[in-house]
ZAMARGU-4260 file (C-alpha; in steps of 0.2 Angstrom, whole numbers, plus 5000, padded with zeros to 4 digits):
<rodrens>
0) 4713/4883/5127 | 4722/4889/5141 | 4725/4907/5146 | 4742/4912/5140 | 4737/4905/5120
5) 4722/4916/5125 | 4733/4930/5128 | 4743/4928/5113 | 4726/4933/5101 | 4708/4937/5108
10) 4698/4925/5096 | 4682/4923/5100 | 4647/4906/5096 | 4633/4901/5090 | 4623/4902/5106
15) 4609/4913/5115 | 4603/4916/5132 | 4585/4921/5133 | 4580/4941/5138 | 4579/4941/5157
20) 4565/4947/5163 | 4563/4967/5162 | 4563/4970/5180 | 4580/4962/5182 | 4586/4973/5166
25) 4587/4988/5176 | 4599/4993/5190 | 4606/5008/5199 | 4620/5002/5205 | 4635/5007/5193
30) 4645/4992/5195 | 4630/4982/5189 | 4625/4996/5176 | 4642/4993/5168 | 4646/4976/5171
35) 4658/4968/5161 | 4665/4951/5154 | 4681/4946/5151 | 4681/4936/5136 | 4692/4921/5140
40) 4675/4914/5150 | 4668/4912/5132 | 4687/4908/5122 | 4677/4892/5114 | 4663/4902/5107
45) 4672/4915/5102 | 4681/4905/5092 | 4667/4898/5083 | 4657/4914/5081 | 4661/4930/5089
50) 4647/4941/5081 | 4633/4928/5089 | 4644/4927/5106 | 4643/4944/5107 | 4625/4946/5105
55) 4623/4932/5119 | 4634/4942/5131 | 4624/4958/5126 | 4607/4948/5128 | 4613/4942/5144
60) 4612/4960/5150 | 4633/4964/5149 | 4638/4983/5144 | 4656/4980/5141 | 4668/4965/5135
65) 4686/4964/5141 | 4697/4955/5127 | 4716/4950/5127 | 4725/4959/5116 | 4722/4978/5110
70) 4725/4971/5091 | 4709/4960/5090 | 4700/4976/5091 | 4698/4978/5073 | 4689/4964/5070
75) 4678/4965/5088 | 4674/4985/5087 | 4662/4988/5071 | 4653/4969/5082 | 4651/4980/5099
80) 4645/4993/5089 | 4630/4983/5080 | 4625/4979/5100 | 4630/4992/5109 | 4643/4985/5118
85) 4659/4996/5125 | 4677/4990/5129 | 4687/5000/5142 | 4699/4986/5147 | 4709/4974/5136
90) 4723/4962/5142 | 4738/4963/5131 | 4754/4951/5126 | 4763/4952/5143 | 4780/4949/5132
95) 4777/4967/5127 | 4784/4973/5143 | 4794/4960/5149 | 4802/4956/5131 | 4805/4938/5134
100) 4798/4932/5118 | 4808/4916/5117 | 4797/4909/5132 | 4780/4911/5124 | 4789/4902/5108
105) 4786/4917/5098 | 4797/4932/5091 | 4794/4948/5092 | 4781/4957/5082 | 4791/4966/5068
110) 4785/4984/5066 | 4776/4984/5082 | 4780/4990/5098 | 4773/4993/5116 | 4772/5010/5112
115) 4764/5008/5096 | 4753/4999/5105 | 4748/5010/5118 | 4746/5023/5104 | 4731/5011/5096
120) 4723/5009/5115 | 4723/5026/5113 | 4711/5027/5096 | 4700/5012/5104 | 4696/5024/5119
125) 4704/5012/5131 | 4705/5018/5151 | 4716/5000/5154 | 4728/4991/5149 | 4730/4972/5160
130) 4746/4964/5161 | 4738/4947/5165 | 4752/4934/5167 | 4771/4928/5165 | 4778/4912/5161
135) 4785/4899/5173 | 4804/4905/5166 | 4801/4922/5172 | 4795/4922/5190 | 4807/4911/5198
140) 4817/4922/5207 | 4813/4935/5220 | 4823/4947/5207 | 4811/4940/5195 | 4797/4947/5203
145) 4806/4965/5206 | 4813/4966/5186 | 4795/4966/5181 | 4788/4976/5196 | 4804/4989/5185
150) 4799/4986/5170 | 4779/4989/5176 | 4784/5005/5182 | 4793/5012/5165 | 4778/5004/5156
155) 4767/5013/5167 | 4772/5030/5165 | 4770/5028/5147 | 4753/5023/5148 | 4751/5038/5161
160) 4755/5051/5148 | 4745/5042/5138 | 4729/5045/5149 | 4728/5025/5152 | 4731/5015/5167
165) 4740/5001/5166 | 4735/4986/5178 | 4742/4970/5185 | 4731/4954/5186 | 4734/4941/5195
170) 4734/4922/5196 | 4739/4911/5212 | 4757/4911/5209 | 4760/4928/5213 | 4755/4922/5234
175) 4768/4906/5234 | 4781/4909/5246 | 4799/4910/5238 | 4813/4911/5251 | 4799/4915/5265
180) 4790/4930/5256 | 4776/4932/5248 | 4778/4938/5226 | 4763/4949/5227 | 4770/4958/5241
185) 4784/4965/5232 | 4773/4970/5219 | 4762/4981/5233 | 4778/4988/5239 | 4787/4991/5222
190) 4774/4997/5210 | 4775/5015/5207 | 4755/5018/5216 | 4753/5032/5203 | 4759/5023/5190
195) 4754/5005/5192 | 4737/4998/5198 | 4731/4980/5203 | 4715/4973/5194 | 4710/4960/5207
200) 4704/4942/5203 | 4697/4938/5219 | 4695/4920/5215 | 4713/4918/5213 | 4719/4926/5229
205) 4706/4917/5237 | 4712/4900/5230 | 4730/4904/5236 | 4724/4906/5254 | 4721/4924/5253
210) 4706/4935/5258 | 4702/4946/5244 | 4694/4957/5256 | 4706/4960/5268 | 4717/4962/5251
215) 4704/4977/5246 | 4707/4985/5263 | 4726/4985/5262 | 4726/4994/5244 | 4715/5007/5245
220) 4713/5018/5230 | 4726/5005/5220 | 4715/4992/5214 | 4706/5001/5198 | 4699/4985/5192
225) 4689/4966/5199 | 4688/4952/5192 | 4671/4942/5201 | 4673/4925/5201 | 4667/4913/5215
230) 4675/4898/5224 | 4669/4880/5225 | 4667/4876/5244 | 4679/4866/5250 | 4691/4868/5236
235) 4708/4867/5245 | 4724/4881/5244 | 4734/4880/5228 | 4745/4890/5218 | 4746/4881/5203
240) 4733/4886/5191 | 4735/4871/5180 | 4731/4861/5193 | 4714/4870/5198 | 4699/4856/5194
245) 4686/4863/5182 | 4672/4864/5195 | 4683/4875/5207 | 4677/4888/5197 | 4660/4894/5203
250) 4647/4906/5196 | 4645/4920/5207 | 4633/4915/5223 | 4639/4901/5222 | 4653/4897/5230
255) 4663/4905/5247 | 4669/4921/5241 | 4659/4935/5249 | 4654/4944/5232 | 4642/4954/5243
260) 4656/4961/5253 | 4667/4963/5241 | 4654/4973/5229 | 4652/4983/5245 | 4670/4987/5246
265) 4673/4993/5227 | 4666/5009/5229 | 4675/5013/5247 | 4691/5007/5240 | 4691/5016/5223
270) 4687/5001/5211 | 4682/5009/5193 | 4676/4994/5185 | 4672/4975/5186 | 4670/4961/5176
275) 4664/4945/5175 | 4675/4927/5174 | 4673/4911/5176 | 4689/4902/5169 | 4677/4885/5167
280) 4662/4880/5163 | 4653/4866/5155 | 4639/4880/5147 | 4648/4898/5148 | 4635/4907/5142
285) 4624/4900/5155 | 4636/4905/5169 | 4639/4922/5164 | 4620/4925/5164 | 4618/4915/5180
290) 4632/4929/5189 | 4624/4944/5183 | 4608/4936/5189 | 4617/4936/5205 | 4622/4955/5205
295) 4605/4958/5204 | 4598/4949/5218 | 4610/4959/5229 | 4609/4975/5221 | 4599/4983/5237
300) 4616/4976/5249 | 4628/4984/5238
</rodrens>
């Protein structure tokens, strides 16, 4: 399954990780005390059978689950509940803001609007709302790029009033040159900074040739949300995610990002919450216990 039919209904295995030790259980550092997953890391699984993925993810020593769209929170809250798990993030139907329906091959949900949506984000306690990608149709075009950035912004104060922040969540594409600038830029420059707020994947603007650090320094007190992921070594620049091999994707310690750094940064920067990824992996459950395995380790650097 690849992310956007992910995006279109947060599914979600029949698999366990064993309790880690109790020393590694504890941590002080708030990031790691509240660490997250987003649930497309485990998609398969949760597929199969979300109530025993869960349960691995809470073994595994996770506090909070990030899912893809706020309407599979009817079936996944009384699941978190059992365990103890929270949600503050969900991504949602990016077509909800930008309205172009007809390039996801779907129509319109009838009845149910982004308003009514924000409304039940509201009831599920939600601090964010993700706007996690766009079609291929809709981000041709500089003007492409500054029509969402718009339609972002009005989206945006709703959430405002709604006590929510909404954020935007990138992929590689975003860093591709069109007509000698950079997407992402316009994005910096056009989203309303009180409005609109960045959740950074730093394995993707890493991939695109871009140091996610460097990016951190640049928006300070903009990027609300990280999404940790590490970077095979020698995994050359690309922008085309589809393209990405499986093993780019590294569990954290990995791989050449600089987690430690970037965990460092968070809290200078105004980073409220992280979360796990790993796009692919041939055991997820494993990997996701392997990266908060990591967090631990350099708990006392960061």
């Amino acid at each position: 399954m690849i992310r956007r039919d992910f995006l279109k209904t947060t599914a979600a295995i029949s698999v366990s990780v064993p309790f880690l030790p109790s020393h590694l259980m504890t941590t002080n550092n708030p990031y790691v005390e509240q660490i997250g997953v987003q649930l497309y890391t485990v998609r398969n699984q949760m597929e199969k059978d979300p109530a025993a993925t869960l349960k691995a993810i809470k073994e595994a020593g996770y506090a909070q689950i990030e899912g893809g769209d706020v309407r599979s929170y009817k079936e996944l809250t009384p699941m978190m509940q059992d365990l103890g798990l929270t949600s503050s993030s969900t991504f949602f139907p990016w077509s909800f803001v930008t309205g172009r329906w007809d390039l996801v091959g779907q129509e319109a949900p009838k009845g149910y609007s982004f308003e009514q949506m924000v409304d039940d984000a509201v009831k599920c306690n939600f601090k964010y709302l993700v706007f996690g990608y766009m079609t291929e149709g809709e981000r041709e075009t500089l003007d492409d790029y500054r029509r969402i950035a718009e339609q972002l912004n009005t989206a945006g104060e709703l959430c405002q009033k709604a006590g929510i922040d909404l954020c935007y969540h990138n992929h590689a594409f975003e860093f591709e040159p069109i007509d000698g600038q950079v997407p992402y830029r316009i994005f910096m420059e056009e989203f309303d900074p009180g409005t609109v707020f960045f959740e950074l994947d730093v394995f993707w603007a890493s991939l695109a040739g871009h140091d996610p650090i460097a990016l951190m320094k640049e928006l300070p007190g903009r990027i609300k949300l990280l999404h940790l992921k590490d970077k095979k070594p020698g995994t050359p620049t690309m922008f085309d995610h589809n393209e990405v091999p499986h093993d780019a994707f590294q569990e954290l310690g990995d791989g050449v990002v600089n987690i430690t750094k970037v965990m460092q940064l968070a809290e200078e920067t105004g980073v409220e919450q992280c979360f796990v990824e790993q796009d692919q992996s041939p055991d997820p459950v494993a990997s996701i216990g392997q990266s908060i395995g990591y967090l631990r380790e350099i708990e006392g650097k960061i």
